[in-house]
N, C-alpha and C positions, 0 to 999 in steps of 0.2 A: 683103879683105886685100891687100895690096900683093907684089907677087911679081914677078919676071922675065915673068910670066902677066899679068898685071893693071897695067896704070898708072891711078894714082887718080884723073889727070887727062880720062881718057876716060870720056864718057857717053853716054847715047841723049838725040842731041837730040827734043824735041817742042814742041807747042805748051803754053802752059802758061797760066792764067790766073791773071792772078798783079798783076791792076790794081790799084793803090792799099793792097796789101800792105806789112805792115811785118814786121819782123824784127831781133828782138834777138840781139844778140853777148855774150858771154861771154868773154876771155880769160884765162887764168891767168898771171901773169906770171913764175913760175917757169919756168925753160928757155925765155924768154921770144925768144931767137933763133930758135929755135922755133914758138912760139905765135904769133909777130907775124908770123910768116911765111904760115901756114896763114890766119891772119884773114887777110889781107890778099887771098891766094886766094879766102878765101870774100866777100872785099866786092866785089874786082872781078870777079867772076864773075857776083856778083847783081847789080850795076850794069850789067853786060852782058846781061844777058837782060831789065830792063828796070824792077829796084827802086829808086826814088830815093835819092839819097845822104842826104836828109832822113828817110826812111823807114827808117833802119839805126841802130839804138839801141846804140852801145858803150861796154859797162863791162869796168874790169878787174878781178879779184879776184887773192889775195898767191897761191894755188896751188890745183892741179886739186883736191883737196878742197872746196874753197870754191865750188868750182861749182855743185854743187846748190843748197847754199842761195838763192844768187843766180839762179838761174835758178827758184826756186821764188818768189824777193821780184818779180821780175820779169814772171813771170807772173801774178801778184794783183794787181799794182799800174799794170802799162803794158799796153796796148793793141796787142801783137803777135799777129802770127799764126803765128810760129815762133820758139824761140828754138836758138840753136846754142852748145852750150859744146865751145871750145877749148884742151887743154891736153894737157900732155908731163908724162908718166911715165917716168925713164930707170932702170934694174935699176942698184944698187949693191951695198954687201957686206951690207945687212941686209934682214928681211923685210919693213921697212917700205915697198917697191917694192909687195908683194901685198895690204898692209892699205889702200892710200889707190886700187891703182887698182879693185880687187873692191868696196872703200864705195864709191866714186865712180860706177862703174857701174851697182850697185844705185840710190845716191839717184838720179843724173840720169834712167834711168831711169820712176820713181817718181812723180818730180815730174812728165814728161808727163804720165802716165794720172793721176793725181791730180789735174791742174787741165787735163784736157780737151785741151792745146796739144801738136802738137809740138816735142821735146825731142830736137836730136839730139844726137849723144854723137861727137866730133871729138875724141877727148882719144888721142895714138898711148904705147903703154905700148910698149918698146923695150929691148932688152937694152945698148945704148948708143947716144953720140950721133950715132956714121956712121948708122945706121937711120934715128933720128932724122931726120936733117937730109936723109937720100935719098926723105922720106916728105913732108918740106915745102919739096917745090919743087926735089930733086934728083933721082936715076935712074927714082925711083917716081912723079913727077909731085907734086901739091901734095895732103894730105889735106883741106886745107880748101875747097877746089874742090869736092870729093865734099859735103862738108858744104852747102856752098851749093847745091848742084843738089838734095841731098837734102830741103835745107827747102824749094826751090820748090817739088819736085813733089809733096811733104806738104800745102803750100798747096795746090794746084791739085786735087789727091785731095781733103779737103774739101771743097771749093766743087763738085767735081764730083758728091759723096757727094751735099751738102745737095740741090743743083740737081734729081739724081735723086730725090731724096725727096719734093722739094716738088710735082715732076711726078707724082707717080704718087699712084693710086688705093689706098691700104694699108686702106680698109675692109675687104677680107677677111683681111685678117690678126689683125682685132680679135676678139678673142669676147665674143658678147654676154650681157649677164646675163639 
């Protein structure tokens, strides 16, 4: 969470494997000054640590609701290794601030463990747009930065999972019939 404590924009760097990785985007175009901001964090950031600009699959969808779906059509259908959905939830005078960003967190969620990928969830829910706007890219540093170091090191966790797996010995873990 972003606080006086925490700038989003800070992380541990490390090494990260993360060669010939791709990574699909997600934006919601609602509060879209917003959204475009935080992507934009999360592209140049992974273009700096060293995923090609070819390598970076972006769509947009009409609002953060829309995001799972998409990022679950996107996961069956393209050949990423992470996808990241980006969007802004800002509190109004009705409930319908708690109904779209609690579904949205659930599906996006969901969609990871259900098709194997990571699925990060970049979407800042806000009681208005000074928050907002101090989360993508003002006092708080950029949420989408977070989101893109998040999906390398998701990438890199995998590959380091499989690697260890493929290395070791797991016959005693087997029980035999």
């Amino acid at each position: 969470m972003a606080s006086s404590l925490k700038n989003l924009s800070e992380y541990k760097d490390s090494a990260l494997n993360i060669d010939g990785a791709k990574v699909g985007i997600l934006i919601s175009e609602w509060n879209d000054e917003i959204t475009d901001a935080m992507a934009q964090g999360a592209i140049d950031i992974m273009i700096e640590k060293g995923i090609k600009d070819e390598d970076l699959y972006v769509k947009y969808v009409p609002g953060t609701f829309e995001l799972a779906y998409a990022a679950q059509q996107m996961a069956q259908y393209k050949p990423v290794n992470a996808i990241i959905c980006v969007g802004c939830v800002i509190q109004g005078e009705t409930r319908h601030f708690d109904f779209i960003s609690q579904a949205s967190a659930d599906a996006i969620a969901n969609v990871g463990l259900n098709n194997d990928i990571p699925v990060i969830f970049s979407v800042l829910t806000t009681d208005n747009l000074q928050q907002a706007q101090d989360r993508a890219g003002g006092k708080h540093g950029n949420k989408g930065i977070e989101a893109g170091i998040t999906a390398l090191k998701m990438i890199n966790l995998e590959r380091e999972m499989q690697n260890e797996f493929d290395d070791e010995d797991w016959s005693d873990f087997y029980l035999e019939e």
